[in-house]
PyMOL CGO cylinders between C-alpha atoms (Angstrom):
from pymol import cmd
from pymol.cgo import CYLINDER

trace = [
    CYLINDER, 15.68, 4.84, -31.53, 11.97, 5.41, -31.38, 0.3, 1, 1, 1, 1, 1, 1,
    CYLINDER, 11.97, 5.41, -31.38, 10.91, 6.99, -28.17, 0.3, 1, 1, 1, 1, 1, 1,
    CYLINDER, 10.91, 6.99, -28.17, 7.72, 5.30, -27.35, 0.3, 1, 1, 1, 1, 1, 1,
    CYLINDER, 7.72, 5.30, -27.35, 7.43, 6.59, -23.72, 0.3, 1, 1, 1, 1, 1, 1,
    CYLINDER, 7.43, 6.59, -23.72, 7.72, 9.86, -24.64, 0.3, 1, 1, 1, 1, 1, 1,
    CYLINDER, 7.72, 9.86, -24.64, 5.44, 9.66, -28.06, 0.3, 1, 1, 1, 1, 1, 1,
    CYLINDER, 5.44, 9.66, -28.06, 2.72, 7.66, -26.69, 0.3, 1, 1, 1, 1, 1, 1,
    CYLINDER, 2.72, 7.66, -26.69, 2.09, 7.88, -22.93, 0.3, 1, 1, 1, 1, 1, 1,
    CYLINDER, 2.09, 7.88, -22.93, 0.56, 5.08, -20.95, 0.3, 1, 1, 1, 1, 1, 1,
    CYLINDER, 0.56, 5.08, -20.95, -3.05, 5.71, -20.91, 0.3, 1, 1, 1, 1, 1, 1,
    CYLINDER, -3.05, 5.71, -20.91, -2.93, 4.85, -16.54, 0.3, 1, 1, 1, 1, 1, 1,
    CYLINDER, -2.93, 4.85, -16.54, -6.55, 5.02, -16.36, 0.3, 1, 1, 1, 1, 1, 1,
    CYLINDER, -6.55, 5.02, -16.36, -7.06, 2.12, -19.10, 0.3, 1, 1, 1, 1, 1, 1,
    CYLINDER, -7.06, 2.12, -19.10, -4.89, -0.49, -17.74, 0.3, 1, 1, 1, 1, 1, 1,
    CYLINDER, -4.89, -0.49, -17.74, -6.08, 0.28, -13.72, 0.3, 1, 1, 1, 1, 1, 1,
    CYLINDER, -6.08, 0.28, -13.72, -9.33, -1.11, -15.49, 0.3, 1, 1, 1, 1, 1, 1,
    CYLINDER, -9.33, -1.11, -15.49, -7.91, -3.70, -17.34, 0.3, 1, 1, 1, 1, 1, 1,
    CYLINDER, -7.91, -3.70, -17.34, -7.61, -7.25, -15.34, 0.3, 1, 1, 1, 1, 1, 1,
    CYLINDER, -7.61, -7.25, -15.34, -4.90, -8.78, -16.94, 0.3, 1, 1, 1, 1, 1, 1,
    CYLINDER, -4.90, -8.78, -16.94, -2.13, -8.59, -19.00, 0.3, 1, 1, 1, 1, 1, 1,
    CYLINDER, -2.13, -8.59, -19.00, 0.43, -10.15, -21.11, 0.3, 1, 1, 1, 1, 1, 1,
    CYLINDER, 0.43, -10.15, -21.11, 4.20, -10.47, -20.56, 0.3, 1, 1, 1, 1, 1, 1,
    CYLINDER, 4.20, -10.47, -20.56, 4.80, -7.97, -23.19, 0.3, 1, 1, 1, 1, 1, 1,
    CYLINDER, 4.80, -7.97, -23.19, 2.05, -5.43, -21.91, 0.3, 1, 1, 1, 1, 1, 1,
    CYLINDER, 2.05, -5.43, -21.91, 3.26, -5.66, -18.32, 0.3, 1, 1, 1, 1, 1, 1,
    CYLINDER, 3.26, -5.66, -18.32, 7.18, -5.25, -19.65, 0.3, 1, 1, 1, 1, 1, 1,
    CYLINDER, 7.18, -5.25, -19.65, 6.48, -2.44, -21.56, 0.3, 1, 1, 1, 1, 1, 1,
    CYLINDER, 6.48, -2.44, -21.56, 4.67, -1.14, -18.57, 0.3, 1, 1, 1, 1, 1, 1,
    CYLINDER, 4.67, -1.14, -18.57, 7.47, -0.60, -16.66, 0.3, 1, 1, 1, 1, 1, 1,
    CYLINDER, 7.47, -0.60, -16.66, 9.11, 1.31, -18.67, 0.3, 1, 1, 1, 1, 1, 1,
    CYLINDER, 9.11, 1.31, -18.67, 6.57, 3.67, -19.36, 0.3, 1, 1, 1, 1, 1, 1,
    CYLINDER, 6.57, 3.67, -19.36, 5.47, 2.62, -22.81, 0.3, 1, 1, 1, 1, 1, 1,
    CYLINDER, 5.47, 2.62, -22.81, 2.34, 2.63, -23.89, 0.3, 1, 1, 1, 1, 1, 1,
    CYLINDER, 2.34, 2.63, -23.89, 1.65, -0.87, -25.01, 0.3, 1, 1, 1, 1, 1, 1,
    CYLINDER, 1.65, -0.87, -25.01, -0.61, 0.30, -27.46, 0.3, 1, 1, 1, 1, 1, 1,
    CYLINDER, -0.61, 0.30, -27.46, 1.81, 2.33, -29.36, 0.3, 1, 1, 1, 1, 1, 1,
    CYLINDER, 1.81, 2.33, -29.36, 3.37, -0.74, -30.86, 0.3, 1, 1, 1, 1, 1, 1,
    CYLINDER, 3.37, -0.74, -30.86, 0.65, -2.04, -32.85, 0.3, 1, 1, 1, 1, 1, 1,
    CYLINDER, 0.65, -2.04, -32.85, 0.64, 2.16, -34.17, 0.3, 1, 1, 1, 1, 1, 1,
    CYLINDER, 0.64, 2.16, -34.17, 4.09, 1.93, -34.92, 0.3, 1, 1, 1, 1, 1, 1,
    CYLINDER, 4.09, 1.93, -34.92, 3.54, -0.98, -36.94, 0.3, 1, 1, 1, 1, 1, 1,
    CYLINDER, 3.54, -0.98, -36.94, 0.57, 0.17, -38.73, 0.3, 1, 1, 1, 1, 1, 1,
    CYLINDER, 0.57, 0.17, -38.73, 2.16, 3.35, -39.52, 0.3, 1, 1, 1, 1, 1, 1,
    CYLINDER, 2.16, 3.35, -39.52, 5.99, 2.05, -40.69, 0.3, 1, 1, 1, 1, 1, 1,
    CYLINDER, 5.99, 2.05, -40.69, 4.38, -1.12, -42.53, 0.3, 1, 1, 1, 1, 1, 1,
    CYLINDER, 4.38, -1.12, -42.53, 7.55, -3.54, -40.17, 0.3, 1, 1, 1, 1, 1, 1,
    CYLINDER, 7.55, -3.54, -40.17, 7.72, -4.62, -37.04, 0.3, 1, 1, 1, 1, 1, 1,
    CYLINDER, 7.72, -4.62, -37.04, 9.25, -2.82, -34.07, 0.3, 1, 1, 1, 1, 1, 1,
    CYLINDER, 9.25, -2.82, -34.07, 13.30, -3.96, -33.56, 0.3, 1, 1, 1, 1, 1, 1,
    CYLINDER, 13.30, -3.96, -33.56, 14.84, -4.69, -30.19, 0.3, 1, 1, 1, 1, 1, 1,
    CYLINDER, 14.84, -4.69, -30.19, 17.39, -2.22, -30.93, 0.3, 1, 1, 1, 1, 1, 1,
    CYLINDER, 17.39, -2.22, -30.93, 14.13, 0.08, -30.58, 0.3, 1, 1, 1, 1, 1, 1,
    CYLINDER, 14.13, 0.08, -30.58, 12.72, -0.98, -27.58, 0.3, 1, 1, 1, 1, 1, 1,
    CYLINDER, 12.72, -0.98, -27.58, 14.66, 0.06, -24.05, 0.3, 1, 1, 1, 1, 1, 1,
    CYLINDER, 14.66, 0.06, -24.05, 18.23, -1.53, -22.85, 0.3, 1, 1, 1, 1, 1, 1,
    CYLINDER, 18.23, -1.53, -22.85, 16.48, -4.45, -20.89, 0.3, 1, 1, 1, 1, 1, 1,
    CYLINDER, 16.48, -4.45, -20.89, 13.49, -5.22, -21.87, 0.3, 1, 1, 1, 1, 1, 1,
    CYLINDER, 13.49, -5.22, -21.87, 14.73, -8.74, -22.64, 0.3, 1, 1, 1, 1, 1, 1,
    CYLINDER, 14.73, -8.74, -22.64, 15.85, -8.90, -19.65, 0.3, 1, 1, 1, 1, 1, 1,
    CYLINDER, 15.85, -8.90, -19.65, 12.40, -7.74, -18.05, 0.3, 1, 1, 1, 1, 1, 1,
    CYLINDER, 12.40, -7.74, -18.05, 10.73, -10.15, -20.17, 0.3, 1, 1, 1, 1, 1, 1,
    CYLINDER, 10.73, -10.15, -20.17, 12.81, -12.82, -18.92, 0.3, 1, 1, 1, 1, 1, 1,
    CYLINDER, 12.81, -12.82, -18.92, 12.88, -11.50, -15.23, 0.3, 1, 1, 1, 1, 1, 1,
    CYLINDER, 12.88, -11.50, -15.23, 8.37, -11.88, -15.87, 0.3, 1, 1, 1, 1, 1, 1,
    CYLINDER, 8.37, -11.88, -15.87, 9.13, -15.85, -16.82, 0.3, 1, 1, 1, 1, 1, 1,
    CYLINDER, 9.13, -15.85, -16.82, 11.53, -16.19, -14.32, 0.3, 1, 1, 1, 1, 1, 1,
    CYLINDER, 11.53, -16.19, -14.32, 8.78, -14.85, -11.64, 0.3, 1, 1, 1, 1, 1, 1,
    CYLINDER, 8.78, -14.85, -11.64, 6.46, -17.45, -13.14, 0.3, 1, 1, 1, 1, 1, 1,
    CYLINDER, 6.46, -17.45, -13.14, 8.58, -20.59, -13.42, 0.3, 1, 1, 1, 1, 1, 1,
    CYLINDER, 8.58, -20.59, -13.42, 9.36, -20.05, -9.45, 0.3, 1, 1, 1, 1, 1, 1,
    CYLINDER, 9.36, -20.05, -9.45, 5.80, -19.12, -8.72, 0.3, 1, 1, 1, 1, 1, 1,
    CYLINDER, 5.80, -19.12, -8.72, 5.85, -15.71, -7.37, 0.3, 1, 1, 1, 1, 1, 1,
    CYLINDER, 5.85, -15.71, -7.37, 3.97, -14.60, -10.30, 0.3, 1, 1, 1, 1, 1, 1,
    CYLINDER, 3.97, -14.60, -10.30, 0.66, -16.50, -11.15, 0.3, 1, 1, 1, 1, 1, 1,
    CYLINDER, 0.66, -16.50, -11.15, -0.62, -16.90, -14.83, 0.3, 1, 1, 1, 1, 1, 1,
    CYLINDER, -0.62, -16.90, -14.83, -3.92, -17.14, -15.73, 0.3, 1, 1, 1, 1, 1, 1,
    CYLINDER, -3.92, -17.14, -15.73, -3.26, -18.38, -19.09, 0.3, 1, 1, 1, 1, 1, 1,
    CYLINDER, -3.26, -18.38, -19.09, -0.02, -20.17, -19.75, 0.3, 1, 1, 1, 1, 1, 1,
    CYLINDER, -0.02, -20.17, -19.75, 1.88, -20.66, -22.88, 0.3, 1, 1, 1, 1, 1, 1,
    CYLINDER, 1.88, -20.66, -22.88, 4.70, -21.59, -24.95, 0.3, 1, 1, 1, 1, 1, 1,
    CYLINDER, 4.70, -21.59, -24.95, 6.91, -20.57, -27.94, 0.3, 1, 1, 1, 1, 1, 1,
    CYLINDER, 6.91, -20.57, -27.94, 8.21, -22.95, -30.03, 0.3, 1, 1, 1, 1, 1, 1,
    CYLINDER, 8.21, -22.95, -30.03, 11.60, -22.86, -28.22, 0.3, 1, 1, 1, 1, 1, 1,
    CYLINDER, 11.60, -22.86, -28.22, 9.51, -23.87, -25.05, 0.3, 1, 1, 1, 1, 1, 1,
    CYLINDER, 9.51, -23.87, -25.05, 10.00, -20.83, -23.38, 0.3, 1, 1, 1, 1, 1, 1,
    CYLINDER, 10.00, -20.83, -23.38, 7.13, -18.77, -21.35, 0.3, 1, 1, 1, 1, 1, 1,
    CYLINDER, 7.13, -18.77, -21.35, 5.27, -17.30, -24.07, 0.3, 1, 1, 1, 1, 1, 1,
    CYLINDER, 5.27, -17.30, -24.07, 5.23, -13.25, -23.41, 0.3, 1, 1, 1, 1, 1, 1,
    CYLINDER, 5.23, -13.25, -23.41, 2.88, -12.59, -26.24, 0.3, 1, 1, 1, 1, 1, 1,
    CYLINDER, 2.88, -12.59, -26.24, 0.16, -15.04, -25.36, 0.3, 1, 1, 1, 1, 1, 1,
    CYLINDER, 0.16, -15.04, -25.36, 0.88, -15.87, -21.19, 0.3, 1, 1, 1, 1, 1, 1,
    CYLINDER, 0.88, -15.87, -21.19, -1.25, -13.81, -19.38, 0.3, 1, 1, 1, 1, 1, 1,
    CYLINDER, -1.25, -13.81, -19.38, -0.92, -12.56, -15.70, 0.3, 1, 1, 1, 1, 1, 1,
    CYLINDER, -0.92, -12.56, -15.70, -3.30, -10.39, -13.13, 0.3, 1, 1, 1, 1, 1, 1,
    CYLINDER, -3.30, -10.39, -13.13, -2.93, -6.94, -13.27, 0.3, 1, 1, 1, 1, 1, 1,
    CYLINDER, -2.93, -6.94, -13.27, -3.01, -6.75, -9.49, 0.3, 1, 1, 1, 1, 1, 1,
    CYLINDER, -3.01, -6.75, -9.49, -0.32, -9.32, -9.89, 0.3, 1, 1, 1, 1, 1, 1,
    CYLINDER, -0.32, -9.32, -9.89, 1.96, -7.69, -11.84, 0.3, 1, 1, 1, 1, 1, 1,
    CYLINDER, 1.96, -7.69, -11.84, 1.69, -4.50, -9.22, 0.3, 1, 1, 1, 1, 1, 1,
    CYLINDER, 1.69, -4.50, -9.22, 2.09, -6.22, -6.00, 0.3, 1, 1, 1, 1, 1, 1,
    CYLINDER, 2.09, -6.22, -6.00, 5.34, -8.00, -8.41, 0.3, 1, 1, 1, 1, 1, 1,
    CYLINDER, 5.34, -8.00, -8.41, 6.67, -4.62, -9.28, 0.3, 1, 1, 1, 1, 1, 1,
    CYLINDER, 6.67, -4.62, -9.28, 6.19, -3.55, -5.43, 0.3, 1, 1, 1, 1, 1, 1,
    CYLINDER, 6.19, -3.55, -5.43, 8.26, -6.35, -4.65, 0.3, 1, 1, 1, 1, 1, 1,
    CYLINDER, 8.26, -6.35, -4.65, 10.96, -5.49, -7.02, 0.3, 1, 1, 1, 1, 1, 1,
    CYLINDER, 10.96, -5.49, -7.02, 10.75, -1.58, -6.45, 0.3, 1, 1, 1, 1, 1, 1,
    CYLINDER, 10.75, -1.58, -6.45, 9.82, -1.43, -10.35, 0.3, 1, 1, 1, 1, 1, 1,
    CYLINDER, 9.82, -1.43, -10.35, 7.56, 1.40, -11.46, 0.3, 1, 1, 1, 1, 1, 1,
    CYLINDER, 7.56, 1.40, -11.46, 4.49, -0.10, -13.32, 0.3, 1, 1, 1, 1, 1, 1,
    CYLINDER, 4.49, -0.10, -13.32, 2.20, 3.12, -14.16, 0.3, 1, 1, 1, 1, 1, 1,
    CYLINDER, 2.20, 3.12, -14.16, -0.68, 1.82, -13.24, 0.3, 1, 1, 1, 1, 1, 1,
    CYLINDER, -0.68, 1.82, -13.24, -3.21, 3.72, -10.54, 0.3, 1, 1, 1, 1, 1, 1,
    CYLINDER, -3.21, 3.72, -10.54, -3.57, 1.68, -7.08, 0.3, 1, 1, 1, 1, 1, 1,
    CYLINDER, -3.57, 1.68, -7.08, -7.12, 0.02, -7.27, 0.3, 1, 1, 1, 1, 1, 1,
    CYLINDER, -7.12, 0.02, -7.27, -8.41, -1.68, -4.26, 0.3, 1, 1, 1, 1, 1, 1,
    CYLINDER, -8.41, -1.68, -4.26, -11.62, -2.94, -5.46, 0.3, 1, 1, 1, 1, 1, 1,
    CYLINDER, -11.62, -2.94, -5.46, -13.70, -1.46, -8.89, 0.3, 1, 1, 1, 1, 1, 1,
    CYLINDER, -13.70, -1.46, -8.89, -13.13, 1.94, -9.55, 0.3, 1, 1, 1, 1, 1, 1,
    CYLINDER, -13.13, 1.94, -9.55, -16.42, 3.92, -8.79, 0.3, 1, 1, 1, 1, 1, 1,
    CYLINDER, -16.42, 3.92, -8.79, -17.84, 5.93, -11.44, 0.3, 1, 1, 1, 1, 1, 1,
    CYLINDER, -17.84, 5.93, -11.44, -18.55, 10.16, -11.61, 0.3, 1, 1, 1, 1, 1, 1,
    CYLINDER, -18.55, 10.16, -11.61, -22.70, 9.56, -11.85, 0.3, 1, 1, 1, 1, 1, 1,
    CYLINDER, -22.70, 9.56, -11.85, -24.32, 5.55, -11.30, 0.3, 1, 1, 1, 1, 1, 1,
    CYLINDER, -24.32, 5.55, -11.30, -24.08, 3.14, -12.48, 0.3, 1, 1, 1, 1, 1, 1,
    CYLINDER, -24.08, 3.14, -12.48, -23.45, 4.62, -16.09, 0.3, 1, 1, 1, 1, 1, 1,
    CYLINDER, -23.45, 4.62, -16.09, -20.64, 7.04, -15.80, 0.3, 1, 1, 1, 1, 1, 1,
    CYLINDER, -20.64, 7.04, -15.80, -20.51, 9.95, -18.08, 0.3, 1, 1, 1, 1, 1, 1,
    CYLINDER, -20.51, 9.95, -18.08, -23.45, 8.62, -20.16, 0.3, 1, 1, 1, 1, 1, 1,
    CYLINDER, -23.45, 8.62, -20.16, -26.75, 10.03, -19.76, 0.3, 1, 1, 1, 1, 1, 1,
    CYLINDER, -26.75, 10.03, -19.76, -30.12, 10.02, -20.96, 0.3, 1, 1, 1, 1, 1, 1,
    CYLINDER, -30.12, 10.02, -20.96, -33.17, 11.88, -19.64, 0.3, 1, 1, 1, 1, 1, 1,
    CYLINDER, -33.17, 11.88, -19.64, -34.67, 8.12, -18.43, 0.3, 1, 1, 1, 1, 1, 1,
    CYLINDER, -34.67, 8.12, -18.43, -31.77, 7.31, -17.02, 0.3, 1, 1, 1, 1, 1, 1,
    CYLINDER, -31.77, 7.31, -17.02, -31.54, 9.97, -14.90, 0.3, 1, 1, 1, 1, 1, 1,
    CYLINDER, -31.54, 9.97, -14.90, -34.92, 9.60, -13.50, 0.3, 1, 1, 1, 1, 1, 1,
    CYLINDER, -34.92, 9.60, -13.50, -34.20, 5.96, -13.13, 0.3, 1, 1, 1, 1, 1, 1,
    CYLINDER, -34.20, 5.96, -13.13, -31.61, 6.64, -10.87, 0.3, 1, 1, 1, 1, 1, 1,
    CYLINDER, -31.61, 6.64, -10.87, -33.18, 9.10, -8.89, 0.3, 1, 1, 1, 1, 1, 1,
    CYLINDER, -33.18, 9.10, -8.89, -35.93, 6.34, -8.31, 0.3, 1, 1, 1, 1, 1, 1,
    CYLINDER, -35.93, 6.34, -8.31, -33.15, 3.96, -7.09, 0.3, 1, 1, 1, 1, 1, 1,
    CYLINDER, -33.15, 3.96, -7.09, -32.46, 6.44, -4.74, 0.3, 1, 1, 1, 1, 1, 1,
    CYLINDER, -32.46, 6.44, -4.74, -36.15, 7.52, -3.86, 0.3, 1, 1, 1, 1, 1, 1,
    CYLINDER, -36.15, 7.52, -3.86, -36.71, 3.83, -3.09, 0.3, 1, 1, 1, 1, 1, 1,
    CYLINDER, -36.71, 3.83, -3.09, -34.32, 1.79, -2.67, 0.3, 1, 1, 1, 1, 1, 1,
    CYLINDER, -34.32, 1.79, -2.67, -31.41, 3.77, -0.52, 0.3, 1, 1, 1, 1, 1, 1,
    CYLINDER, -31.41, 3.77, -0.52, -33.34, 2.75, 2.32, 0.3, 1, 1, 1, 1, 1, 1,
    CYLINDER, -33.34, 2.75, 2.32, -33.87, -0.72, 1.65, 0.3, 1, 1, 1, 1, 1, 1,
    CYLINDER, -33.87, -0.72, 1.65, -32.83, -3.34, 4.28, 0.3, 1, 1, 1, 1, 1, 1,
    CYLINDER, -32.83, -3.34, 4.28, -32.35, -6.94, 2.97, 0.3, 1, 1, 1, 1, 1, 1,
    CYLINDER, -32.35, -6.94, 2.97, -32.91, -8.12, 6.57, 0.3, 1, 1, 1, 1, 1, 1,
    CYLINDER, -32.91, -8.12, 6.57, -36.30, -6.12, 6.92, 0.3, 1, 1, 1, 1, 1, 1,
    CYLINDER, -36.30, -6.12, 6.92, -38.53, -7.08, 3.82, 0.3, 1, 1, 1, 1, 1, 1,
    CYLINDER, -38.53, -7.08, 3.82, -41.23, -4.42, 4.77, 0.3, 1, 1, 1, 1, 1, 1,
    CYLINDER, -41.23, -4.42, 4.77, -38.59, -1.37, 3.92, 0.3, 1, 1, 1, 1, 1, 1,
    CYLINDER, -38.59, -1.37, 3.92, -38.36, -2.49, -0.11, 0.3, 1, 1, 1, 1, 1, 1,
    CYLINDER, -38.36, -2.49, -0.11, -41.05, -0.52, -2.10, 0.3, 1, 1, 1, 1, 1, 1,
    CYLINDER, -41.05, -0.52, -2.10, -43.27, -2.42, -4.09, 0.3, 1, 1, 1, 1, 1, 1,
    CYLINDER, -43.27, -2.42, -4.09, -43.28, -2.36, -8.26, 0.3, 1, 1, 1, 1, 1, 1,
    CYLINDER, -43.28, -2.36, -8.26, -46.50, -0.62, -8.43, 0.3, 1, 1, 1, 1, 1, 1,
    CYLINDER, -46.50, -0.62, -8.43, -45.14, 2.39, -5.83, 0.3, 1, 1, 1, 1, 1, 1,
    CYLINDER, -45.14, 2.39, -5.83, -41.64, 2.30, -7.87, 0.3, 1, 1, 1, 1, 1, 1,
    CYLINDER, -41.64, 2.30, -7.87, -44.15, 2.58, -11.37, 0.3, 1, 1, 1, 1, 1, 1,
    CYLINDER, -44.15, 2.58, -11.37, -46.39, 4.97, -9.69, 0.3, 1, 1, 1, 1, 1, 1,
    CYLINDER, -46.39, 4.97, -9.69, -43.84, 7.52, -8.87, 0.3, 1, 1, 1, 1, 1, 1,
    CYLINDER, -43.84, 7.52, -8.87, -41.98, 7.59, -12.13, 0.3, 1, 1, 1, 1, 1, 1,
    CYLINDER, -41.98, 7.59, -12.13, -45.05, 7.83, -14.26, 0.3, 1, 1, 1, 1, 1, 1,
    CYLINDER, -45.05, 7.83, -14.26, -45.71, 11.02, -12.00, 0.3, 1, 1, 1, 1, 1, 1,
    CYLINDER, -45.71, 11.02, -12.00, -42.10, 12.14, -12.60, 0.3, 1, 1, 1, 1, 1, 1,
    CYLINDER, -42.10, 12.14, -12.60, -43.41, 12.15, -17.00, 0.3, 1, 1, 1, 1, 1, 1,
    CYLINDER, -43.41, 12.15, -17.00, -42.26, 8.51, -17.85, 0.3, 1, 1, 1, 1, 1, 1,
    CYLINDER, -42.26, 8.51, -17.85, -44.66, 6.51, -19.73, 0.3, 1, 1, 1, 1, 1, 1,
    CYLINDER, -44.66, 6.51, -19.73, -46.85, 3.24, -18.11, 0.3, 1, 1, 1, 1, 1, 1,
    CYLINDER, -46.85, 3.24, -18.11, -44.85, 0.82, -20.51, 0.3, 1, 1, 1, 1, 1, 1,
    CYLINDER, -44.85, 0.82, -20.51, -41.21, 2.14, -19.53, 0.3, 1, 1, 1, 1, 1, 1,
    CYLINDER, -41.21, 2.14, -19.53, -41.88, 2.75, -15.60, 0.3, 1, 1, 1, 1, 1, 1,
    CYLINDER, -41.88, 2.75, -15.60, -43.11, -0.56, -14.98, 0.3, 1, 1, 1, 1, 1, 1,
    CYLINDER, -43.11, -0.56, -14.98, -40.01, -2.05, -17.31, 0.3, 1, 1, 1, 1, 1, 1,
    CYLINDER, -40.01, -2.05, -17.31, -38.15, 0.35, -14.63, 0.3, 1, 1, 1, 1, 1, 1,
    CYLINDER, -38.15, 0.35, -14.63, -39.89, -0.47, -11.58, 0.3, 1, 1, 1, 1, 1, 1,
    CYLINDER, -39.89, -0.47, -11.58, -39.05, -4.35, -12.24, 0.3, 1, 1, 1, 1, 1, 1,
    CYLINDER, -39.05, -4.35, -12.24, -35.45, -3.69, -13.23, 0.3, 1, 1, 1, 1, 1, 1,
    CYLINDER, -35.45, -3.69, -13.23, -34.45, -1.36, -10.18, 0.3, 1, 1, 1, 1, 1, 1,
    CYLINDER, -34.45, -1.36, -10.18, -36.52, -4.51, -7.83, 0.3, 1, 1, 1, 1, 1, 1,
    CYLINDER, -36.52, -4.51, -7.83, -34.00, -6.24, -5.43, 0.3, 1, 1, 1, 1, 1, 1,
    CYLINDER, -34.00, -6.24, -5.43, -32.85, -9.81, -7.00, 0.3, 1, 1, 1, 1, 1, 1,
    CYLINDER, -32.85, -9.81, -7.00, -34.90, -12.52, -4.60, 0.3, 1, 1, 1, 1, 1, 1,
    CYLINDER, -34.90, -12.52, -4.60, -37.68, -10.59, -3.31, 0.3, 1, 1, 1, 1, 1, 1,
    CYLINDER, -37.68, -10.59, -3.31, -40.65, -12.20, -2.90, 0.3, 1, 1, 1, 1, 1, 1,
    CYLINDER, -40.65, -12.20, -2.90, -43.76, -10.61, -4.68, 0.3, 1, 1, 1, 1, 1, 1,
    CYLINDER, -43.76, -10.61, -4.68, -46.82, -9.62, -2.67, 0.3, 1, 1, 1, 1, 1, 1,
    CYLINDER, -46.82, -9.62, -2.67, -48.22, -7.62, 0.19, 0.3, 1, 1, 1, 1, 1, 1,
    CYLINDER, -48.22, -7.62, 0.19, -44.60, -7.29, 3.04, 0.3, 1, 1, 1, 1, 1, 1,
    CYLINDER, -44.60, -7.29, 3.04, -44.85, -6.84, 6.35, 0.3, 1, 1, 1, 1, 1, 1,
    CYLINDER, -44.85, -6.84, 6.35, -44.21, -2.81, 6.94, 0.3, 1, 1, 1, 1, 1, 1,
]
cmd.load_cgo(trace, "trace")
């Protein structure tokens, strides 16, 4: 028997991002198996994977998923059937947040990180990924805008300050004024502000 938990790993950090999944996905999940590593194995041997490859109950997790559904403990946001008009596991898709409050319930593990809302990044808003302009974008959302109150129009900066600044900080006319406008709160009204 192939040992897909132990050869491939579930990549946690992927699926705490991902919103939903299918049956399958959130089966394999729970036993530790990368979903992933299917669709390798079946690149790489050329055949499908078996059930006699897959864990002792997986069937029976697949069916304990439909089960879940028909009853309406577990919600789908895409529904589907098989041609033997059962659940569909390849193509019925459920929340991710879902399918962890469901394994919760039924003390299953389900690899996946707890998320309570989007994951926040190492550096904003782009991650890892930097560029010299983005950089001193962001440190003009932060020169200008941290202190900006919605409720107090006079505390947001106007375009020209915004442009102003980063043309002083070696960015050129044409890309601080495309910066300016893009870093500008959505709904505020052009023109002088009260201060």
């Amino acid at each position: 028997m192939t040992d897909f938990a132990k050869q491939n790993p579930v990549r946690s950090s992927f699926w705490g991002e991902t919103d939903d999944l299918s049956l399958v996905d959130a089966a394999l999940l729970t036993f530790g198996i990368e979903p992933f590593s299917l669709d390798k194995y079946i690149e790489v041997a050329g055949e499908p994977v078996t059930l006699d490859e897959l864990p002792n109950g997986f069937l029976l997790r697949i069916e304990a998923l439909r089960s879940s559904i028909r009853a309406g403990a577990l919600r789908t946001i895409a529904l589907s059937y098989d041609n033997h008009e059962r659940i569909d596991e390849n193509h019925t898709r459920i929340k991710t947040a879902d399918f962890v409050a469901w394994c919760a319930a039924k003390q299953l593990p389900h690899n996946i990180p707890n998320r309570t809302g989007p994951q926040p990044l190492t550096k904003w808003p782009w991650g890892d990924y930097e560029t010299e302009l983005l950089c001193k974008m962001a440190t003009a959302a932060k020169e200008w805008w941290s202190t900006y109150d919605p409720a107090a129009p006079g505390t947001a900066p106007t375009n020209q300050e915004v442009k102003d600044w980063l043309v002083g900080q070696g960015v050129s006319d044409r890309v601080a004024e495309s910066m300016a406008t893009i870093l500008r709160a959505d709904g505020l009204q052009t023109g002088p502000r009260p201060r």
